[in-house]
C-alpha positions in Angstrom: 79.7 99.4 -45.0 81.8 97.5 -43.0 81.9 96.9 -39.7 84.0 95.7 -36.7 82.7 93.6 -33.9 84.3 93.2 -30.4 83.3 90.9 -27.7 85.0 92.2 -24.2 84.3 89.3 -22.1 85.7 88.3 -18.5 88.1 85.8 -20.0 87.9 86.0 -23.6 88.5 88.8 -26.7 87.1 88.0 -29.8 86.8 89.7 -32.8 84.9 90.0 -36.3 84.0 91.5 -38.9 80.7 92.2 -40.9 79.6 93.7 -44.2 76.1 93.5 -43.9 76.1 90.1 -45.5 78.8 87.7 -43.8 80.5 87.4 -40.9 84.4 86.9 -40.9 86.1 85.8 -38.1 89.4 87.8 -36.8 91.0 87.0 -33.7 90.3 85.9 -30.2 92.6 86.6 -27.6 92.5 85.8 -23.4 91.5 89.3 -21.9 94.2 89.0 -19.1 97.1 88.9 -22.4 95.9 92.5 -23.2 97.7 95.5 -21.4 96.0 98.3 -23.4 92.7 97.7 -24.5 93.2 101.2 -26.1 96.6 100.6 -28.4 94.8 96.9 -29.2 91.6 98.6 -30.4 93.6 101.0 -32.9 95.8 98.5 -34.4 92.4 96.5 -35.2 90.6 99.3 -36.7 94.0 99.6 -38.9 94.2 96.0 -40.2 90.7 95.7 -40.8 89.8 99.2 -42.3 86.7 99.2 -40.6 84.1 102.4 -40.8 82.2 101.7 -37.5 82.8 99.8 -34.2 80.7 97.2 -32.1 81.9 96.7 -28.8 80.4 94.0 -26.4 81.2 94.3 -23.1 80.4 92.1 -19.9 80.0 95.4 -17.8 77.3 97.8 -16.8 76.4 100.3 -18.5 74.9 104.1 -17.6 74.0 107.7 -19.7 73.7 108.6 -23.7 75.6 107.9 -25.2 75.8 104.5 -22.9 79.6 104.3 -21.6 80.7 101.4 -18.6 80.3 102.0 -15.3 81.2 99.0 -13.8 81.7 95.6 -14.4 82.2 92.6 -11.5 84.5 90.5 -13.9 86.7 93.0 -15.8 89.6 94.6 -13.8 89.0 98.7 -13.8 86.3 99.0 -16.8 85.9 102.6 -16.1 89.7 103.2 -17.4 88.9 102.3 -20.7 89.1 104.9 -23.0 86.4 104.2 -25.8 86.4 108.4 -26.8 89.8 108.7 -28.7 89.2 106.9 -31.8 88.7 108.3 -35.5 85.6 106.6 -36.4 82.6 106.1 -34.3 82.4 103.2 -31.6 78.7 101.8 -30.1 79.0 100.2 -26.9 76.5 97.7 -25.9 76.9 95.0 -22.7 77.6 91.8 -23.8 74.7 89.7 -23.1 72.2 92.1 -24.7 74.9 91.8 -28.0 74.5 87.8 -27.5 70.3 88.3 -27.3 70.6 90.4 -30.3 72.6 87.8 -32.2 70.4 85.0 -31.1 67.3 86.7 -32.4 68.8 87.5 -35.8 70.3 84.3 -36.0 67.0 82.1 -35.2 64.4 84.4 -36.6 62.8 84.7 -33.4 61.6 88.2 -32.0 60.4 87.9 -28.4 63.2 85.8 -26.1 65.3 86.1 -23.3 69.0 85.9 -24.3 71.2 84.0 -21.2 75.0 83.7 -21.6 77.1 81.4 -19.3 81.0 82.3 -19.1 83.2 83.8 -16.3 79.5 85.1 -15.1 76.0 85.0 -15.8 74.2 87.7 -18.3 71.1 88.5 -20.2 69.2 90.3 -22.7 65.8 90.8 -23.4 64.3 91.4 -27.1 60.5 92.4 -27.8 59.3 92.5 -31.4 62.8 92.1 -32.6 64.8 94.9 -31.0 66.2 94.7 -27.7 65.0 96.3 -24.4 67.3 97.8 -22.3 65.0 99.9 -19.7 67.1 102.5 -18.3 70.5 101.1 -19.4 70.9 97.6 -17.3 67.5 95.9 -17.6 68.6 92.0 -17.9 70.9 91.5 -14.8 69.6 88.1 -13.8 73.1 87.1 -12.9 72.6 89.9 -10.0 69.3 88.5 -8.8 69.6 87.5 -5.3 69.0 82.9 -5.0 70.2 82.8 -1.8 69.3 85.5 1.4 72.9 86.5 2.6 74.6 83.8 0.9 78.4 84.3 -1.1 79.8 87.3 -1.7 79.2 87.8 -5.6 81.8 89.7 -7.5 79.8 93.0 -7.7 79.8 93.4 -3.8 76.6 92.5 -3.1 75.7 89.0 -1.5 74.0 85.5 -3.0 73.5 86.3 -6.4 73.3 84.0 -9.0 76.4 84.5 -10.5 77.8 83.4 -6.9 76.5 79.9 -7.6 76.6 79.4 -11.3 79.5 80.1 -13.6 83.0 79.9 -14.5 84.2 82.4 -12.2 81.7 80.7 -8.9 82.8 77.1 -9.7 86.5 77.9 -10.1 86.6 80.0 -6.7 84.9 76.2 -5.2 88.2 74.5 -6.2 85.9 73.3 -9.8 86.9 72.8 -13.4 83.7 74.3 -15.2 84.1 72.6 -18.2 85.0 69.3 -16.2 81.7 69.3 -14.4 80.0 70.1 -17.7 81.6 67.4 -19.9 80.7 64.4 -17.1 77.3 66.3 -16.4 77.8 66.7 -12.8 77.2 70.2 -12.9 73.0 69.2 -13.0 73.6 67.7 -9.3 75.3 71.0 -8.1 72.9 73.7 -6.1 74.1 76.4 -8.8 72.5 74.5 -12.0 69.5 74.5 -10.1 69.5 78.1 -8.7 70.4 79.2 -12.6 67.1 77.1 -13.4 65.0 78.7 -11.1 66.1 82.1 -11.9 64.9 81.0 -16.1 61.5 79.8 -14.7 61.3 83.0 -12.6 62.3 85.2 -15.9 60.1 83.2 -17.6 57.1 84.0 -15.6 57.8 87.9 -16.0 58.8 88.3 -19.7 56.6 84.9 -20.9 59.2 84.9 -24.4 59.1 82.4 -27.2 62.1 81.1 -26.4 65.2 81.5 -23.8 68.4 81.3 -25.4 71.4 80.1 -23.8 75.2 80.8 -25.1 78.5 82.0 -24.1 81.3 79.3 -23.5 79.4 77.3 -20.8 75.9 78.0 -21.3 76.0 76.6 -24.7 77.5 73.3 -23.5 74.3 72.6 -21.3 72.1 69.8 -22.2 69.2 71.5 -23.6 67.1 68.5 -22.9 68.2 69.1 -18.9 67.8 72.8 -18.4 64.3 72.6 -19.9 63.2 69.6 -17.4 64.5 71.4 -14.9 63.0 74.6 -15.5 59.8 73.2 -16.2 59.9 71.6 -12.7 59.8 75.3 -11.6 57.3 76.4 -14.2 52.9 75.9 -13.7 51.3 74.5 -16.4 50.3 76.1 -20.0 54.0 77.9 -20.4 55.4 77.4 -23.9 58.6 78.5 -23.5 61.2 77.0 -25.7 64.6 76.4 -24.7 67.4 76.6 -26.9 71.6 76.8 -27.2 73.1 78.6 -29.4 76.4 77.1 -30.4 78.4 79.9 -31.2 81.6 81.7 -29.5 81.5 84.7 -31.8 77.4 85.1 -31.0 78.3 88.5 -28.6 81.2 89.9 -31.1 78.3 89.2 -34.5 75.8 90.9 -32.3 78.0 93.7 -31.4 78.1 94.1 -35.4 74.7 94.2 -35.4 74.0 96.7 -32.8 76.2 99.0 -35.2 73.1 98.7 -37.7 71.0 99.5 -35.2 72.5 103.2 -34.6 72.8 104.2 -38.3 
């Protein structure tokens, strides 16, 4: 069988393709360069000659089968048309694709997947398959750090995602990846909201590992999330904290999703 997997993220498109065995890399293209998602889809599925779609998305998803219902950093998600296609498409959010991958990936089967990009996601696995609750459990971008703070992107007011992110650093007049290649991102309040928030998570889920990726998040110095998250932690947690230093992790996990609704 082979399989197509799409990562729809707030800035990027990337695509690959997996037959069970290997991963082979596409195309990547910036999300804002695509006028119909739709017309870009089919001519994938004809190059590639694909029998079953994975499509990440950075969006929030509701019902069964699950279909976007909004997402704070892709421009009108909900016109998407993911029904008009010849073969069958799974839709899984983005982050939850990324935890997925992770967990594949490092052979690990109880962590907390965290990807840093336009915005902050996550996704939970337990016993190797991912949890999902009711269709949008893992929104720690959306937890509130700061009582009526800045407007996040969803509407509501000082979430994470506000603070921390490619999206809330370049609305503060900030390169993202400036900050991160002189490390002056750890002095900012956002790096240390984003590490609260893991040492919060951390006390609910208590995971082998937190895994961070996307564009940004797997950048971070490991070494300098962990202290800093540990700072936040009591004593006897075990928690490892990893990267994951891959820009296709959401697009292979969307492949693997696939596998997972055989």
């Amino acid at each position: 069988m082979k399989v197509l997997g799409i990562d729809i993220g707030g800035t990027n498109v990337d695509v690959v393709v997996y037959d069970g065995v290997k991963f082979e890399y596409v195309k990547s293209e910036r999300t804002s360069n695509i006028p119909d998602f739709t017309e870009f889809l089919s001519e994938i599925i004809e190059e590639t000659e694909v029998n079953i779609v994975g499509i990440g998305i950075a969006a929030w998803l509701r019902g069964k089968p699950p279909k976007p219902v909004f997402a704070p950093n892709l421009d009108d998600v909900e016109s998407f048309n993911f029904d008009d296609f010849p073969i069958k498409l799974v839709i899984e959010n983005d982050a939850n694709c990324f935890a997925l991958y992770a967990s594949h990936s490092l052979k690990i089967n109880n962590l907390l997947g965290v990807t840093v990009g336009t915005g902050v996601g996550s996704g939970i696995v337990f016993d190797g398959k991912l949890y999902r609750g009711m269709g949008m459990a893992g929104e720690i971008g959306h937890v509130v750090v700061v009582e009526d703070g800045r407007l996040c992107g969803c509407g509501g007011k000082g979430h994470l995602e506000a603070y921390f992110g490619g999206r809330a650093y370049s609305l503060e007049g900030k390169d993202v990846k400036k900050l991160v290649e002189s490390e002056e991102i750890y002095a900012t309040e956002g790096f240390l909201l984003f590490c609260r928030t893991i040492a919060n998570s951390i006390k609910l889920l208590d995971p082998e590992a937190v895994v961070l990726g996307g564009r940004i998040g797997m950048n971070l110095n490991v070494d300098i999330v962990k202290d800093c998250v540990y700072s936040y932690l009591p004593p006897f947690y075990q928690t490892k904290i990893l990267t994951l230093k891959d820009e296709l992790s959401v697009a292979k996990g969307a492949c693997l999703v696939c596998f997972e609704n055989l």
